[in-house]
N, C-alpha and C positions, 0 to 999 in steps of 0.2 A: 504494500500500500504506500503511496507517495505521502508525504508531509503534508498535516494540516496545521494553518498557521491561524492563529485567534489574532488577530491585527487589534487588540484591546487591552487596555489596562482592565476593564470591569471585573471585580470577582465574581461576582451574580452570575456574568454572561460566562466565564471561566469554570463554576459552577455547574452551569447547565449543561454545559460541555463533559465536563468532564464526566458527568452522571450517564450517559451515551456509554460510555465506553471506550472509544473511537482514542484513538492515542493524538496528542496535537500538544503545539507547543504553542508561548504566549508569546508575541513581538509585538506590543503596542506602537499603534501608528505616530510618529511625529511631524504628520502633515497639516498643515495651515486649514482651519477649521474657519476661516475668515469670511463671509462670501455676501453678497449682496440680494441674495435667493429670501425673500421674505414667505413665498407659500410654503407651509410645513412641511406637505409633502415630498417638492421637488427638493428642498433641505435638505431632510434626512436622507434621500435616495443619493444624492450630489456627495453629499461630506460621507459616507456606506464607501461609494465607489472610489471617491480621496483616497480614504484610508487604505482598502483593500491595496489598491495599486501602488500607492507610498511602500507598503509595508513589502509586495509580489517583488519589487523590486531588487530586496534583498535575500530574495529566497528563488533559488535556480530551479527546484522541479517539484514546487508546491502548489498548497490548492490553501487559498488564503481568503479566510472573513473576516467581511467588515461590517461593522453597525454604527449606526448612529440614531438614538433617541430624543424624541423631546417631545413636552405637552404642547398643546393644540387645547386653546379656551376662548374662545368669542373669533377664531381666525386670526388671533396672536399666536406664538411661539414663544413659550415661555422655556427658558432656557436653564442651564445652573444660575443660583444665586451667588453674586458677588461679595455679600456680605450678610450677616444674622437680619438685617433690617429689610434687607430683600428678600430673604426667606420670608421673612413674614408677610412682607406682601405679598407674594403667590398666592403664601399659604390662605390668609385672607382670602383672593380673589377666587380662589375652587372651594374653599370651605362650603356645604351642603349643595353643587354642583358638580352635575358630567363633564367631565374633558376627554377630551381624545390622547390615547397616548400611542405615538406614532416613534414607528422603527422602522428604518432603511436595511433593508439587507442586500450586501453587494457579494459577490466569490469570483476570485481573479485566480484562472489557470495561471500562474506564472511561466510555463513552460510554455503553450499554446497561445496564452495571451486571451482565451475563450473569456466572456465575464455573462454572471448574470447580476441582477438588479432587480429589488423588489420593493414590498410596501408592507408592512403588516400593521392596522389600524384596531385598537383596543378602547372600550368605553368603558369608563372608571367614574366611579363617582367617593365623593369624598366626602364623609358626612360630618354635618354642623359642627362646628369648634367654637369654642367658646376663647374668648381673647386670650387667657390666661394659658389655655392649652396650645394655642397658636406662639405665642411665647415661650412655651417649655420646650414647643418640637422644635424652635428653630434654634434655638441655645444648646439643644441636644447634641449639636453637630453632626448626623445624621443626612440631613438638607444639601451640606456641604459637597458642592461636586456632582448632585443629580438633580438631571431635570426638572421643572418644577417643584424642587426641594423637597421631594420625599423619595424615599425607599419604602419598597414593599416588604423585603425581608425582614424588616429588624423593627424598630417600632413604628412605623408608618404602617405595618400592619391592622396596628389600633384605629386607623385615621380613615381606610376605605372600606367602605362596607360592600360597595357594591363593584363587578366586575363583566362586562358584556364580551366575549371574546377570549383569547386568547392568556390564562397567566402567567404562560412562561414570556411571555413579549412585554409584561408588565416588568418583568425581572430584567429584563433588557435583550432576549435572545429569542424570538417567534420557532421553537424547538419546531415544531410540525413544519413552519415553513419553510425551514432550513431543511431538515430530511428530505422533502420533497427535492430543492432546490439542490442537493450535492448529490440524489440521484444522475445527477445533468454531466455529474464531475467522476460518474462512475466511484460514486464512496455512499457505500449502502451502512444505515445505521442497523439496520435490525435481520440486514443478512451476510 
């Protein structure tokens, strides 16, 4: 079996992987995440395919994924928070509201150069927070680093009750849509 490459720092998405089975190693991308793409979707799909390619670069006869997440709330793109006070104002802004939480998934043949590109779209709702609790998640340091300042794994748990879709693409890695999608690269998870 050829090299699969996790083009990701995520542990979630590292996580998910790893529970596969599928042997792969971790080379987080350090491509320019920078872009002028304000619809969410072509976003994530644009900065998936960045990364994969950034990272295919350095790997001669691999099969390399990329992702990239973020919330989706009124046709914004709610990003990481920069600091605890921006955490809290996401958190504010979806407290007892649905958002979309949108992940690009990209896989660059490095050898062939073959790529696919996808979407995986998740509805999440967040229920009612109360200030003080908005307060304690963002100071948690939790927020830090993920999109719309929460994680699912660890106490953000507490925070969504509801989920329409998809929850391994809440964790940051659409498992079903990826098996499908590295059938393409001849790397079967389950045969």
């Amino acid at each position: 079996m050829r090299t699969v490459v996790l083009a990701s720092a995520s542990s979630g998405r590292a996580e998910l992987l790893r529970r596969t089975g599928i042997p792969f190693v971790v080379d987080p991308s350090r491509c320019d995440e920078v872009t002028d793409v304000c619809d969410a979707e072509d976003y994530v799909r644009l900065l998936a395919v960045r990364k994969a390619r950034e990272v295919a670069q350095r790997h001669a006869n691999a099969i390399v994924i990329g992702a990239d997440t973020v919330i989706e709330l009124d046709g914004a793109i709610l990003g990481k928070p920069e600091s605890v006070a921006d955490a809290e104002s996401m958190l504010t802004q979806l407290s007892g509201r649905y958002h979309r939480l949108l992940t690009g998934l990209a896989i660059v043949d490095s050898l062939s150069g073959a790529e696919y590109r996808g979407l995986e779209s998740t509805q999440v709702h967040m229920r009612e927070l109360t200030p003080a609790e908005i307060r304690a998640y963002a100071a948690s340091g939790e927020p830090e680093g993920k999109s719309g300042s929460y994680e699912i794994q660890g106490l953000g748990a507490t925070i969504i009750d509801r989920i329409e879709g998809d929850f391994s693409n809440v964790v940051g890695l659409p498992m079903a849509h990826l098996a499908r999608a590295l059938e393409q690269f001849n790397v079967s998870i389950l045969t």
